[in-house]
C-alpha positions in Angstrom: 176.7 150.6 91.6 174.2 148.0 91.8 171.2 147.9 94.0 169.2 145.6 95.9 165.6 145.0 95.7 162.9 144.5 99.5 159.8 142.9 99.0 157.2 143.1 101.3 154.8 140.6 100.7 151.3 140.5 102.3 151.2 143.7 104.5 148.5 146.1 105.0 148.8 149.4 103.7 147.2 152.8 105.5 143.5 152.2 103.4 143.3 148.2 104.3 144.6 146.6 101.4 146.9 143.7 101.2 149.8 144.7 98.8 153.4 143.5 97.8 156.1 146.7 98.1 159.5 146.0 96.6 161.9 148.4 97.1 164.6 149.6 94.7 167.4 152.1 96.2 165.8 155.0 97.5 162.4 154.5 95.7 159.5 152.5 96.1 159.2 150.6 92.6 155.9 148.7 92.4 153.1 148.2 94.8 150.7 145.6 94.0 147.6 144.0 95.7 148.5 140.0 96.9 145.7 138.9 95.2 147.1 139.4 92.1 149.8 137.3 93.0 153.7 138.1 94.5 155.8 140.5 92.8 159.1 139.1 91.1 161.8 138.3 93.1 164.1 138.6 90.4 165.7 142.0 91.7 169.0 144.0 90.5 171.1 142.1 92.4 170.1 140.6 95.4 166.4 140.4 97.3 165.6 140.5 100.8 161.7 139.4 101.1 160.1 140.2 104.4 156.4 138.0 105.2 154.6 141.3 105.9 151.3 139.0 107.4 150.0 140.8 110.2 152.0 144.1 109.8 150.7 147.2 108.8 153.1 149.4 106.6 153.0 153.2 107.2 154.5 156.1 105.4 157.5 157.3 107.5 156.5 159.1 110.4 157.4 162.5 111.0 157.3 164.2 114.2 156.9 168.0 114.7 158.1 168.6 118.8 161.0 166.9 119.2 163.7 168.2 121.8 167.2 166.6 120.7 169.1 168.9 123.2 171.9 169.2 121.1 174.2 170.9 121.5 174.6 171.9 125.2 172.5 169.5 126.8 174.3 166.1 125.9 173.9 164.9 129.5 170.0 164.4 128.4 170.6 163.3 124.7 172.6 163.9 121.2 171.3 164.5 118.1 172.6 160.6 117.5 170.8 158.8 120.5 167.5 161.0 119.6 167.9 160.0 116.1 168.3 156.4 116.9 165.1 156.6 118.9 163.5 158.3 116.3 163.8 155.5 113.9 163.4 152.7 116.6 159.6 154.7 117.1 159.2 154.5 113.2 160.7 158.1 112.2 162.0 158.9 109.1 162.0 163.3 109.9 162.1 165.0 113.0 161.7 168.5 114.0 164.3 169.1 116.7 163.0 172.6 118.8 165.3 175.5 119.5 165.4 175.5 123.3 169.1 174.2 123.0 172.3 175.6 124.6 173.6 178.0 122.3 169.6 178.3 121.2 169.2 177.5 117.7 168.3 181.2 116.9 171.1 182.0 114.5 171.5 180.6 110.5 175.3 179.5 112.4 173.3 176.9 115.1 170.5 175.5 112.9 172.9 174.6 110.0 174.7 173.1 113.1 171.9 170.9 113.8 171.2 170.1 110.4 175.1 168.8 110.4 174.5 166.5 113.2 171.4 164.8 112.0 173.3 164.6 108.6 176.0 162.9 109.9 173.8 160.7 112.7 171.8 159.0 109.0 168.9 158.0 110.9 166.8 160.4 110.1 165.9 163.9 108.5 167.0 166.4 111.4 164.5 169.5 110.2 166.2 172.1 112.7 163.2 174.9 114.2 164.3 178.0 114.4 163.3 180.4 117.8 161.5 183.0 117.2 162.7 185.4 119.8 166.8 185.7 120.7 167.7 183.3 123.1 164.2 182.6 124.3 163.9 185.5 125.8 160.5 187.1 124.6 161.9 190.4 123.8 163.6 190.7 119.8 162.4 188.6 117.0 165.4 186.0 116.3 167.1 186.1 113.1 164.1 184.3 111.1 164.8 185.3 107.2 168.8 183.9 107.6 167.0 181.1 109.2 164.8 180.5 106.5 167.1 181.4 103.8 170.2 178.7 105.2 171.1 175.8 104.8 168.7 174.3 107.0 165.8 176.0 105.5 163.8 176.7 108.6 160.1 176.7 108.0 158.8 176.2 111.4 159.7 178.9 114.5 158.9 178.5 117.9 160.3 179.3 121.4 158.7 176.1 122.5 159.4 175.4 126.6 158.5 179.1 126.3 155.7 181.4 125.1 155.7 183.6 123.2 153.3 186.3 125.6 154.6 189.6 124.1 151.2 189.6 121.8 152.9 192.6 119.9 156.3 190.5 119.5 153.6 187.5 117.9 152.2 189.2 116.1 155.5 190.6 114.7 156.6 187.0 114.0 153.4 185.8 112.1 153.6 189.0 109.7 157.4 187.8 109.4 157.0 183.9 108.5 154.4 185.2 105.6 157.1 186.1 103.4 158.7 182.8 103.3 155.5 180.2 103.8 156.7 179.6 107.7 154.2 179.1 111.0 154.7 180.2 114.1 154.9 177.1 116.7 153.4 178.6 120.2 153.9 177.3 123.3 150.3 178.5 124.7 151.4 179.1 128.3 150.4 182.4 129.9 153.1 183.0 132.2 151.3 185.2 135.2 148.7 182.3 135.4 151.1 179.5 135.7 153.3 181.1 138.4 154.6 178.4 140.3 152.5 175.7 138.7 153.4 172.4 139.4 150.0 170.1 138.0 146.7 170.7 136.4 144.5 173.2 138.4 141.6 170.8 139.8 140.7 168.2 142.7 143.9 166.3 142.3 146.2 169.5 142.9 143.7 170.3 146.0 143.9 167.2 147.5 148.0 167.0 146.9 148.4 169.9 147.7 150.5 171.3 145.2 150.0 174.8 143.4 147.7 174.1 140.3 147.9 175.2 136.2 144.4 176.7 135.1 143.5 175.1 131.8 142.6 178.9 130.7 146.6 179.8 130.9 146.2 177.8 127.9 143.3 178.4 126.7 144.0 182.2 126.9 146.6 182.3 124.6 145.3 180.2 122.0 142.2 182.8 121.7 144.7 185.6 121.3 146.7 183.9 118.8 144.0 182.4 116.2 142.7 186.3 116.3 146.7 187.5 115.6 146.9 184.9 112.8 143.6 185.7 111.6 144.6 189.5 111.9 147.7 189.1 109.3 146.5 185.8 107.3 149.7 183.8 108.9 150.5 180.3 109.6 149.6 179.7 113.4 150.7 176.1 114.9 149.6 175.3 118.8 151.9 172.8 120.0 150.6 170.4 123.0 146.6 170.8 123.3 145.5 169.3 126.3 142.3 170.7 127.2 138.9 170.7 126.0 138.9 174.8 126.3 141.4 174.5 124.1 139.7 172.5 121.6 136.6 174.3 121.2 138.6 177.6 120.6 140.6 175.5 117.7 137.5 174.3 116.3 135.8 178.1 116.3 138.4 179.2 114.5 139.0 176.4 111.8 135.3 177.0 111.1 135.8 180.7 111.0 139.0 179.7 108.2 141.6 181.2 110.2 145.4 179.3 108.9 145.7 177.2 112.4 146.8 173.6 112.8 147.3 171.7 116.3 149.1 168.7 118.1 148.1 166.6 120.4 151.0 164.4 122.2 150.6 160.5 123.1 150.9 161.5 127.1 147.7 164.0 126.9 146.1 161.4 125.0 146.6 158.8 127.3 147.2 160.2 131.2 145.2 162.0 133.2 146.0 164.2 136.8 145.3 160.9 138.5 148.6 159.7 137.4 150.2 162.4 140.2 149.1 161.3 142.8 152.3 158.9 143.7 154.5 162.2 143.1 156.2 160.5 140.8 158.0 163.4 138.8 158.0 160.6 135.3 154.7 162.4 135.3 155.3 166.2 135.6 154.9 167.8 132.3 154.5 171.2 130.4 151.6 171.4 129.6 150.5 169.3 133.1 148.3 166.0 132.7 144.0 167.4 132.7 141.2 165.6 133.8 139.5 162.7 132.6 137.2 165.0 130.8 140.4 166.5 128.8 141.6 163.7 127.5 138.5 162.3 126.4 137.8 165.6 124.2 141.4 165.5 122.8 141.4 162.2 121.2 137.6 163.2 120.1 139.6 166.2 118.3 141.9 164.2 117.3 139.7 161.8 115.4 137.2 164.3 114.2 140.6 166.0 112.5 140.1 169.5 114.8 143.6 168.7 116.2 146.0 168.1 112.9 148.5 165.8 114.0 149.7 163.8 117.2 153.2 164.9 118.0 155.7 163.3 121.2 157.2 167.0 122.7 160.2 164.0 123.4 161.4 166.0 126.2 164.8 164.0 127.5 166.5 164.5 130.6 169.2 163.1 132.8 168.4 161.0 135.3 169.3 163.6 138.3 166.6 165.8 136.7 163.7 163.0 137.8 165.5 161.5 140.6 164.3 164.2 142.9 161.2 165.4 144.8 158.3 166.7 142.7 159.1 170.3 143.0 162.7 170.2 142.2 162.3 167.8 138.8 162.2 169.2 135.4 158.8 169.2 133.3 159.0 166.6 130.2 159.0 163.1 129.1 160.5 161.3 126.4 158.1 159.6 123.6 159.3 158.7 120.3 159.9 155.2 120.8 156.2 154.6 122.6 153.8 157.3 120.5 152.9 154.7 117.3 152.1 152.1 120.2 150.3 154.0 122.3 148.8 155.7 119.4 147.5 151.7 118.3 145.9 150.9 121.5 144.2 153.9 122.6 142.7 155.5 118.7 143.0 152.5 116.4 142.2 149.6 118.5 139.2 151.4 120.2 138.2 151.9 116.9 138.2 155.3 116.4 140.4 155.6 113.9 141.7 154.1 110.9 145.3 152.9 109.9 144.5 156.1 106.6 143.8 158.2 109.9 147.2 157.3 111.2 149.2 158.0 108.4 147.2 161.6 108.2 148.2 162.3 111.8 151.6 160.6 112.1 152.8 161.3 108.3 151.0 163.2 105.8 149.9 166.0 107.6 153.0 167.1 109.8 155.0 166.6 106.8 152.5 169.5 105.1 152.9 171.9 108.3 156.6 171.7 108.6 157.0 172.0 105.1 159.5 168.8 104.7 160.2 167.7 101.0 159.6 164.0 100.0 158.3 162.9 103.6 154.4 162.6 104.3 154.0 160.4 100.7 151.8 157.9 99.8 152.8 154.3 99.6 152.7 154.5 95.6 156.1 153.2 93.0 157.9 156.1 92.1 157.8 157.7 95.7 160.7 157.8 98.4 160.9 154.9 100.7 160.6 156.0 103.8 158.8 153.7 105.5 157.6 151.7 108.9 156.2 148.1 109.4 154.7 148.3 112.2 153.6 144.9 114.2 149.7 145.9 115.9 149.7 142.8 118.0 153.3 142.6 119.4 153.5 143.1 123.2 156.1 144.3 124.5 157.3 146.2 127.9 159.2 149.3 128.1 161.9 149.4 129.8 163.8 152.4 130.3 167.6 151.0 130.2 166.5 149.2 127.1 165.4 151.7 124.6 167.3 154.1 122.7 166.8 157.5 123.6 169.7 158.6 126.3 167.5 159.4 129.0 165.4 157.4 130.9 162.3 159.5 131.5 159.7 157.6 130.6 156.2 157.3 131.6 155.6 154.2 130.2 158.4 152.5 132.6 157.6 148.6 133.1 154.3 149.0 131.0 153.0 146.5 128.4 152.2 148.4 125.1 151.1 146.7 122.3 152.4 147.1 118.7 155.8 147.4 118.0 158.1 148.9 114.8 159.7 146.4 112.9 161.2 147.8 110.6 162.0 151.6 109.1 163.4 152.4 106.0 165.4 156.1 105.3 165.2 156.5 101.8 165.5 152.9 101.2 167.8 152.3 103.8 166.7 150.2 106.3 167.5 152.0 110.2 165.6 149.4 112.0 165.8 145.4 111.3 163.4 143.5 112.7 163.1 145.6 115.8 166.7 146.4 116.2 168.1 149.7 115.5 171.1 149.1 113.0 174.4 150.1 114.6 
């Protein structure tokens, strides 16, 4: 079968350069600085050339918290429609967490999952595996069949809910040694967040409504850097979103303890403030912090303390937000807005780097979740999965016109700037000039 030939001519790659990339099947075949003139158009067969002035081109992002709800929860999203949003946000692999309705805690419902994002083609569908059965905090899941399946879980959380049995975590970090897997903790203590519906400060005073202590998180993260420490295991924090939580991450990381963090685009960007309209777009798990919060997550973020930025895409159907605060479900969706967001508030501000972004976005969630031939360099000879991403493309968000089945965004009739352009699947383009290909 023949093949055709892409060449991007004039884009940026992650360390500032200004390279031609021609693509060839599912590999990248040359990458060459401008200045040393275009690369030849003279392909296999035929050549698409794209005018990459402007753009930035990224290795394929991979997110580690994505909720795909599939199966069960279809009313919210499908392992298709998350897919599709995935790759409209610049996606090439996805971690799709276990908090789905049979719960992916069996070898039977993450080889499932693994079928679905299979037959979806957007992008790799890395199913996480639960570490307890059914979420329920009591027995360890079945990890090893997990691990040993088709689907080859590596990463194992109950995420949506803690793990707070310490004994039972500890139980699961001694288990995910023998087969190179973390442990993906929701750090949530549950007696301190009885009832919670915000962030525990002068917001939740004045609104009145019951308040989330950042040490519920904070608490847990302590005890689980010691646990990991304890048995020399993989520890993961999902969602850090307070300073508490930083410093305890940073202790340990100088101590060498195994831990890695994420930080979502929401935490980065949001503070408590946004509440105050009740508006339940913005009630999340973990809640929105103070000003002070955010400002020391994206320091964390950029000083490399907190390993990656992940969404937690949280989908839900529209009955789920269309109600008064109490009543609404916690979550938001994000894969379609993080790379934007990501631009304006860390790379725009200047403090960080387009390399920084791939580390963050790519490289290094691709090393944590243990996913083959994502996470690589923009070199010849590696996969194409890639993004070309636009840094100076406006756009607004509106919820009926974006991918993702749910309309829970908290971005809704913003301007964000920078925009995906296109995103290539192992050479296969799933976006075309900002369109998601049917």
């Amino acid at each position: 079968m023949s093949q055709t030939r892409t060449v991007i001519v004039g884009v940026q790659v992650p360390d500032g350069t200004r390279c031609d990339i021609a693509i060839v099947g599912e590999t990248i075949e040359a990458v060459t600085p401008t200045a040393k003139g275009p690369l030849p158009t003279e392909g296999p067969e035929a050549t698409t050339t794209i005018d990459g002035t402007g753009l930035v081109a990224l290795p394929g992002l991979v997110d580690l918290h994505t909720h795909l709800r599939e199966p069960g929860g279809e009313d919210a999203e499908t392992v298709l429609s998350g897919s599709r949003a995935a790759a409209a946000g610049g996606y090439t692999a996805v971690h799709a967490m276990a908090n789905t309705f049979p719960v992916q805690d069996t070898a039977g419902v993450v080889e499932q999952v693994l079928r679905l994002g299979e037959a979806a083609g957007y992008v790799d569908v890395r199913p996480v595996g639960a570490v307890s059965v059914a979420l329920g905090g009591e027995r360890l899941a079945e990890l090893a069949a997990m691990a040993r399946s088709a689907a080859k879980v590596r990463v194992f959380s109950d995420d949506g809910m803690p793990v707070a049995d310490p004994v039972l975590m500890r139980r699961a970090l001694e288990y995910v040694k023998t087969f190179d897997g973390v442990v993906a903790q929701h750090a949530q203590e549950p007696r301190l967040t009885e009832g919670a519906m915000m962030h525990e400060g002068i917001v939740s005073a004045s609104l009145g409504l019951t308040g989330w202590p950042a040490v519920a998180e904070e608490s847990i993260i302590a005890r689980d850097v010691l646990l990991a420490e304890h048995v020399r295991s993989r520890l993961h924090v999902c969602h850090v979103s307070t300073r508490g939580s930083v410093e305890i991450l940073r202790w340990a990381k100088n101590r060498g303890i195994d831990v890695t963090a994420e930080v979502t685009p929401h935490h980065l960007a949001l503070t408590d403030e946004s509440v105050r309209g009740y508006d339940p777009r913005f009630k999340v798990n973990p809640p929105l912090r103070s000003p002070d919060d955010v400002t020391a997550v994206r320091e964390a973020l950029a000083d490399g303390t907190i390993d990656v930025v992940a969404t937690d895409h949280a989908p839900h159907p529209p009955e789920a937000k269309d109600c008064e605060w109490a009543q609404a479900a916690f979550g938001m969706t994000g894969l379609e807005t993080a790379l934007a967001v990501v631009n304006e508030l860390m790379v725009q501000s200047g403090a960080m780097t387009w390399e920084d972004v791939a580390r963050v976005m790519s490289y290094r969630p691709a090393v944590i979740g243990r996913v083959e031939n994502h996470g690589r360099p923009i070199a010849a000879g590696e996969p194409a999965n890639l993004t070309l991403f636009d840094p100076a493309r406006r756009w607004t968000v509106q919820p009926d016109g974006l991918e993702t089945a749910s309309p829970n965004t908290p971005w809704a009739g913003r301007e964000l700037t920078g925009k995906v352009l296109w995103t290539w699947l192992r050479g296969k383009p799933t976006v075309q000039e900002g369109k998601v290909i049917p």
